[in-house]
C-alpha positions as CSV (number, residue, x, y, z in Angstrom):
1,X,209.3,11.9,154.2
2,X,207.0,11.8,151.6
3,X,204.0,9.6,152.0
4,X,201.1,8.3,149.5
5,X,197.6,8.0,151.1
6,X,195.2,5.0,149.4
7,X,191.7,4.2,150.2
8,X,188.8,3.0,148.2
9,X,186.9,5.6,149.3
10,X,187.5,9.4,149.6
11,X,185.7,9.7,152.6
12,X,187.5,7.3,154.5
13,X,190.1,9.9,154.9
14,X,188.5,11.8,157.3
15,X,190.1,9.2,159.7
16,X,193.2,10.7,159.7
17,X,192.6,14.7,159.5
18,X,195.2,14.5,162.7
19,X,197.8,12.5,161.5
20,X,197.9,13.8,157.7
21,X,197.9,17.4,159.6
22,X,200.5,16.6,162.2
23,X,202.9,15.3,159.3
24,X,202.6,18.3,157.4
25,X,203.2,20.8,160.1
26,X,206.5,18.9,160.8
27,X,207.4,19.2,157.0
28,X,206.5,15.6,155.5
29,X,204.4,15.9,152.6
30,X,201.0,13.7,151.7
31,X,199.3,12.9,148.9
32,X,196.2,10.7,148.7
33,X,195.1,8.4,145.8
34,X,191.1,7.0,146.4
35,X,187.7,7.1,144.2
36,X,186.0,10.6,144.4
37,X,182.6,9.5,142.6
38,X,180.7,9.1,145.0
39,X,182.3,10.7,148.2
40,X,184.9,13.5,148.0
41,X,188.1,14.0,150.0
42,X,187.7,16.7,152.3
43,X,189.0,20.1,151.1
44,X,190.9,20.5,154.5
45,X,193.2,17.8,153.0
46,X,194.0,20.3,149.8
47,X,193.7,22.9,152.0
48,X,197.1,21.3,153.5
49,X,198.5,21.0,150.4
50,X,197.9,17.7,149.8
51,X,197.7,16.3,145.9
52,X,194.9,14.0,145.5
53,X,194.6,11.5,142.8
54,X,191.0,9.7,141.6
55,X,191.8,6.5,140.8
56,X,189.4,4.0,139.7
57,X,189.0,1.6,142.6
58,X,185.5,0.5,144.1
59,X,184.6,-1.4,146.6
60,X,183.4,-4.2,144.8
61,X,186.6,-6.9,144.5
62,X,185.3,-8.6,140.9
63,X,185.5,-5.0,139.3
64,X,187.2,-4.4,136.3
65,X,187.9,-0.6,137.4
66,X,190.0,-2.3,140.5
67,X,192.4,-3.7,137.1
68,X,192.5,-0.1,136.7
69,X,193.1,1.3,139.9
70,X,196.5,-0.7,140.0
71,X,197.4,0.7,136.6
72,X,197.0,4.3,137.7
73,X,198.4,3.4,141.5
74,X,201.4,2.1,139.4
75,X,202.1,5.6,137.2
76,X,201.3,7.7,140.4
77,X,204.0,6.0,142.8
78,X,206.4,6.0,139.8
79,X,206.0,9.5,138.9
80,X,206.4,10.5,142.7
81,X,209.0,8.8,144.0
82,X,207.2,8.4,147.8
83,X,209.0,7.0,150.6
84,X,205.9,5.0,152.2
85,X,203.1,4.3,150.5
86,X,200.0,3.6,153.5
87,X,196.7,1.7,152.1
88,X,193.5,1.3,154.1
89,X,190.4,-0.3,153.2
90,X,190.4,-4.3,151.7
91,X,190.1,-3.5,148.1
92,X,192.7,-0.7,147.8
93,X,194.5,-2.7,150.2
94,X,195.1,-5.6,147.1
95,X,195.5,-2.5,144.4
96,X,198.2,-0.7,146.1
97,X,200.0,-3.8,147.2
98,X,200.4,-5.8,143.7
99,X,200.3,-1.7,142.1
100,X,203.8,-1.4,144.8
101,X,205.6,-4.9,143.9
102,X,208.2,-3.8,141.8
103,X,208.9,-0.6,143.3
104,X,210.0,-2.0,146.9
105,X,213.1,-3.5,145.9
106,X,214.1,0.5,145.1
107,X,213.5,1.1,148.7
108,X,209.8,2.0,148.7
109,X,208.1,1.1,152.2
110,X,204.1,-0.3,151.8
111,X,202.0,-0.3,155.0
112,X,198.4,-1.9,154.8
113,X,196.3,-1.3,157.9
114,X,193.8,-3.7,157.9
115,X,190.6,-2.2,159.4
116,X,189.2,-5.4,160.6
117,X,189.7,-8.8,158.1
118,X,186.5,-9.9,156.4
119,X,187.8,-13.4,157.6
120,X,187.4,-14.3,161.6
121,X,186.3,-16.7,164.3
122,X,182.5,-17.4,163.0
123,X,182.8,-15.9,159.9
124,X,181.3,-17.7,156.8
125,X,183.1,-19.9,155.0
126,X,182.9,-18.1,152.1
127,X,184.9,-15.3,153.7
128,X,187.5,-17.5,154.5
129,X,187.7,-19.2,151.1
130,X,188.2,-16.0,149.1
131,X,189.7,-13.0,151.4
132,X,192.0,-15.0,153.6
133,X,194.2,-16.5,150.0
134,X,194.1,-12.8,148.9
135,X,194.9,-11.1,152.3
136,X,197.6,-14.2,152.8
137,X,199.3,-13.6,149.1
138,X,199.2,-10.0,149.3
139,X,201.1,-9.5,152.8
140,X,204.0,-11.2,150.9
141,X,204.5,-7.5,149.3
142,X,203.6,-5.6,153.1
143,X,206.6,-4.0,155.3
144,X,203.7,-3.3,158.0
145,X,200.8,-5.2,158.6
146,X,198.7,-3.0,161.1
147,X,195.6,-4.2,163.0
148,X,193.2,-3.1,164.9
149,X,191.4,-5.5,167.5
150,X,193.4,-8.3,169.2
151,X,192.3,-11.2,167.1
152,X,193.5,-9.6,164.2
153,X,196.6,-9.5,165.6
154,X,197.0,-12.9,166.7
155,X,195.7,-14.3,163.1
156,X,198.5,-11.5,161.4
157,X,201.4,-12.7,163.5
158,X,200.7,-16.3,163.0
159,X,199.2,-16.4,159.1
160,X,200.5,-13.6,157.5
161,X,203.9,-12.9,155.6
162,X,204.4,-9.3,156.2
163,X,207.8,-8.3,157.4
164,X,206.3,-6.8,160.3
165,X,202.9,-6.8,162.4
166,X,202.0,-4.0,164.6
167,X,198.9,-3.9,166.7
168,X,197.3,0.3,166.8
169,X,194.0,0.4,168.5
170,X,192.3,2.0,165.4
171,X,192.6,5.7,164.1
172,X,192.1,7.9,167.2
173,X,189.6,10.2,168.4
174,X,189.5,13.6,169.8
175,X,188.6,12.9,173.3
176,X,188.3,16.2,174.1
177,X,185.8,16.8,171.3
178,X,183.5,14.2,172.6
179,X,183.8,14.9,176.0
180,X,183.8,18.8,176.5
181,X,180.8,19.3,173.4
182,X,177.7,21.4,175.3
183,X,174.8,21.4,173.6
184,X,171.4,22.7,174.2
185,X,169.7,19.8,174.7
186,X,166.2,21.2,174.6
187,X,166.5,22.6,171.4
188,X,168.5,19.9,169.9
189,X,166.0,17.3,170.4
190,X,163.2,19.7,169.5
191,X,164.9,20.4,166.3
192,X,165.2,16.5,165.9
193,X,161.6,16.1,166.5
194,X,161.9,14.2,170.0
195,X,160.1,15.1,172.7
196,X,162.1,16.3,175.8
197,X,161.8,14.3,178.0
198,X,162.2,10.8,176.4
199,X,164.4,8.5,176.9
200,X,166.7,8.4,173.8
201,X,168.9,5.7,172.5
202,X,171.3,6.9,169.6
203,X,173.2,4.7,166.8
204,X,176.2,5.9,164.8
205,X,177.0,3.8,161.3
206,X,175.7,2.8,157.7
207,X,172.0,1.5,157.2
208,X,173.3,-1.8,156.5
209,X,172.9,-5.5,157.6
210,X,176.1,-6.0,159.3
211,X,174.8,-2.3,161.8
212,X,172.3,-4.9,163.0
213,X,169.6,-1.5,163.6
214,X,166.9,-3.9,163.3
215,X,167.5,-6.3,166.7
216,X,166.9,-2.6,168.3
217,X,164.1,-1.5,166.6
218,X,162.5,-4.7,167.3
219,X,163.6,-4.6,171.1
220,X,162.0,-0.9,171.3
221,X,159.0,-3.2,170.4
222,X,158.9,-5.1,173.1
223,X,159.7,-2.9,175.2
224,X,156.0,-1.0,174.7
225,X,156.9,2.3,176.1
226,X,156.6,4.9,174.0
227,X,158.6,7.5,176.0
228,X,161.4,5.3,174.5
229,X,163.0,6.6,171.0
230,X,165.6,5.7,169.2
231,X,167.8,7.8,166.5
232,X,170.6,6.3,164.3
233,X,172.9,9.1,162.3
234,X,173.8,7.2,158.6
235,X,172.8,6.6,155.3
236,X,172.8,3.1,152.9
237,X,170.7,0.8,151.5
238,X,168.3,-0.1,154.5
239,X,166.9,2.8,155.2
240,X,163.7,2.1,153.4
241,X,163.7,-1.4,155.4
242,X,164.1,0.0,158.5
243,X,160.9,2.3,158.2
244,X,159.1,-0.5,157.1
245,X,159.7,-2.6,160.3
246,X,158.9,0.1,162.5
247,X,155.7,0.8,160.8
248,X,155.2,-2.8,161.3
249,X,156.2,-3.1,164.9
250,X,154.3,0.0,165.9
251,X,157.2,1.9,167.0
252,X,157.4,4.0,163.7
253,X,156.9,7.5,165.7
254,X,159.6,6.5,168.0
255,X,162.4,5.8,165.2
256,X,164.3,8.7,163.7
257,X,166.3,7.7,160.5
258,X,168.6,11.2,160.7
259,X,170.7,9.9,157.4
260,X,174.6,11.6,157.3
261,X,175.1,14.2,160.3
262,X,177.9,16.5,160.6
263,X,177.1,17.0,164.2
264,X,177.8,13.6,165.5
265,X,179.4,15.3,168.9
266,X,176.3,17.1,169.3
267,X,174.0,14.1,168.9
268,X,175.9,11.8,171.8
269,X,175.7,14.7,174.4
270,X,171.9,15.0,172.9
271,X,171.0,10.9,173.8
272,X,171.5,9.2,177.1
273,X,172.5,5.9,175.6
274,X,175.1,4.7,173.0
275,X,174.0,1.5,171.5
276,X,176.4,-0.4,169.1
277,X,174.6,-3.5,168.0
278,X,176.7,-4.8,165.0
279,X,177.1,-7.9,163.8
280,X,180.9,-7.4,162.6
281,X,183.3,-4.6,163.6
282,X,187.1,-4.1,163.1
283,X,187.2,-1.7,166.0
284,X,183.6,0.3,166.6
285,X,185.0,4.1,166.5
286,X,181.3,5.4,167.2
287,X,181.2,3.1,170.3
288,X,184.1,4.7,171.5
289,X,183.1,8.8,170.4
290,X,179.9,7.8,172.4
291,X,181.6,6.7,175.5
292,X,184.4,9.6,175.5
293,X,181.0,11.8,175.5
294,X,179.9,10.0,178.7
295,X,177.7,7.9,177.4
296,X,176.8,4.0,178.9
297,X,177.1,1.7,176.2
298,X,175.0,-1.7,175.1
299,X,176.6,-3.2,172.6
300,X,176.6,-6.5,170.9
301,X,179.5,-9.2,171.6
302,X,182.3,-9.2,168.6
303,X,186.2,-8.9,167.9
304,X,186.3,-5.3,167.5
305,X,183.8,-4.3,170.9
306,X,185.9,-6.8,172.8
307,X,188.9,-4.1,172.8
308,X,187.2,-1.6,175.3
309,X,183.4,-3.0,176.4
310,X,183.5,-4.7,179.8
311,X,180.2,-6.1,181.4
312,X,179.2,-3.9,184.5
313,X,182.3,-1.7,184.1
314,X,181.4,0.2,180.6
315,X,179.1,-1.7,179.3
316,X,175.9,-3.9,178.8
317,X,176.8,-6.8,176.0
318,X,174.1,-8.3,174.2
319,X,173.5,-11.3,172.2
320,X,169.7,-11.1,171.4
321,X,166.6,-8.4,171.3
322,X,165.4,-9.7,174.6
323,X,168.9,-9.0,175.9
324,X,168.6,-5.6,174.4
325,X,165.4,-4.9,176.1
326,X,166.9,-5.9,179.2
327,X,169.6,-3.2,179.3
328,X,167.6,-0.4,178.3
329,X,165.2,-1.3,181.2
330,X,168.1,-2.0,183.6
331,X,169.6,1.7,182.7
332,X,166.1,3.3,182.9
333,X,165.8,1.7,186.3
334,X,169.1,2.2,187.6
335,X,170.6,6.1,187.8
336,X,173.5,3.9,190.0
337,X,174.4,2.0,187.5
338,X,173.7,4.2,184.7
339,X,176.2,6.2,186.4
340,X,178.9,3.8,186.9
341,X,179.0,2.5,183.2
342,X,179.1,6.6,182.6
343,X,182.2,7.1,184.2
344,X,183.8,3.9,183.3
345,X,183.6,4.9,179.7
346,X,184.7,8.0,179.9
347,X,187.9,6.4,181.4
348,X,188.1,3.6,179.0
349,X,188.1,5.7,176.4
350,X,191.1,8.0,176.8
351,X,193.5,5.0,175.8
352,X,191.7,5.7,172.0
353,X,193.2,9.0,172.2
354,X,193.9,10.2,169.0
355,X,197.3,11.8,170.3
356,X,198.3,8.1,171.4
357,X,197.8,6.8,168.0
358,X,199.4,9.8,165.9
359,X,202.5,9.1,168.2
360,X,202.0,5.2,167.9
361,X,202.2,5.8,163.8
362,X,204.9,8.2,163.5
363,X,207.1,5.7,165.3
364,X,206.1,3.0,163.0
365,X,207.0,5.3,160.0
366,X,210.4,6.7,161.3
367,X,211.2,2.9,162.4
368,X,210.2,1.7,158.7
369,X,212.7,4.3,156.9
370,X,215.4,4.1,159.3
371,X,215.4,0.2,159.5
372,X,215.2,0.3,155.5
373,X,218.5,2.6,155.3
């Protein structure tokens, strides 16, 4: 089996480190096709052997480079001759897909996993206007539509024209990873510049609206306790923004802006609570890292958090700052309950496992090429 890789971004495919590596020890081979300007793919993935090909795409849908992008996508898959060709991410998801057209009536398979549509119940309008006619039109030329969250599903299966629709509960984590990482916790937070003792609330995810960092920061306001601190690991256009409202609020001393971390394991078993506010979420993988570490979860209601956070079981969900505050306080308060939501995310999530998914994909892929023969 030979398989094509595309994402907008070459970052993105540090998702699937264990699949890409678990097909080529069994003797498939991969190649990956994404932008490298900004972010590059990994070396482990060349390490493996694996060609990779820049191609043009950004993440930007009104770019001319995207016009590109399906111009090179088209001389790559010709020149290669791949069995399936898999696309993540919404833009490369359109340029791989009209790129593959012509080539699937030679027997070439094209899976787009959808990492959470732009479109959804209470999205704007707008969203609906231009991503759900392009989404729609484009899974005309899609053997496997793959979602992540439920809704997604349901909206797939109804709306879509894909041949087939499977539901995977995201990319996977290493469970173990999360869970079984020991870290000094003394030093880490004194090399972090928080004190020891605090109480420490940690964020995973871009500096971006949509991350929603600001309904915290302004909670850890009202809260007034300055034992209480805050981290969020990430980079992107906020950052600046953020400061700013902390200064503002009077919190700034309590608010660590760490930018991109390579120790993200290290950082969950260094907090005591994962908090996932955002607005938007296809899944939430950092929710789930966080609870596989053991750590209770507040998070904010949406499509993708709906898949795993359960009120009182795993999680505190949250609709406004004051609700925020709330479940900080009631977690402070409570070692009990603190404990109970612990345990019930460590539980939950093992069904994230990345071993489920791997197995989950390579069924859809040998199903794919033996139903096409």
């Amino acid at each position: 089996m030979k398989i094509l890789y595309v994402t907008t971004v070459g970052m993105t495919m540090n998702f699937f480190k264990a699949l890409v590596g678990e097909l080529i020890k069994e003797g498939h081979a991969v190649d990956i096709a994404c932008n490298e300007d900004e972010y590059k793919v990994d070396d482990f993935f060349r390490k493996l052997g694996c060609k990779v090909y820049h191609i043009g795409c950004v993440r930007s849908p009104l770019s001319k480079s995207n016009l590109e992008a399906v111009k090179e996508l088209k001389k790559i898959v010709s020149e290669n001759h791949y069995d399936i060709v898999h696309c993540h991410t919404p833009v490369a998801g359109v340029c791989t897909r009209l790129a593959c057209k012509s080539f699937r009536k030679n027997g070439l398979k094209v899976i787009y996993t959808a990492h959470g549509f732009h479109f959804y119940q209470g999205a704007p309008l707008k969203n609906w206007l231009v991503y759900y006619p392009i989404e729609k039109y484009c899974s005309r030329f899609t053997d496997v539509l793959i979602t992540i969250n439920q809704e997604d599903y349901a909206l797939a299966k109804k709306k879509m024209k894909a041949k087939k629709t499977e539901y995977v509960p995201g990319v996977g984590i290493d469970v173990d990873k999360f869970r079984n990482t020991v870290v000094d916790r003394t030093a880490k937070r004194k090399e972090l510049g928080i004190p020891e003792n605090a109480f420490l609330l940690l964020s995973v995810g871009e500096l971006n609206a949509n991350k929603n960092h600001q309904i915290v920061i302004r909670a850890l306001a009202q809260l007034n306790d300055s034992n209480i601190h805050y981290m969020i690991a990430g980079k992107g256009d906020l950052h600046d923004e953020l400061i700013d409202l902390a200064n503002r609020l009077g919190v700034a001393e309590q608010v660590h802006l760490l930018g991109y971390r390579n120790d993200v394991a290290e950082l969950y078993k260094t907090a005591d609570v994962d908090i996932f506010p955002s607005i938007r979420e296809g899944l939430g993988l950092a929710a789930i890292e966080g609870m596989a570490a053991g750590l209770p979860l507040i998070c904010a209601d949406n499509r993708g958090t709906r898949a795993y956070a359960v009120e009182g079981e795993n999680a505190i969900v949250c609709y406004t700052a004051d609700d925020y505050k709330s479940s900080i306080t009631k977690l402070i308060s409570s070692r009990s309950y603190y404990d109970k939501l612990k345990h019930g995310c460590i539980k939950s999530a093992e069904k994230f496992s990345a071993n489920i998914i791997i197995d989950q994909m390579k069924g859809i892929y040998s199903a794919l090429l033996y139903i096409g023969k």
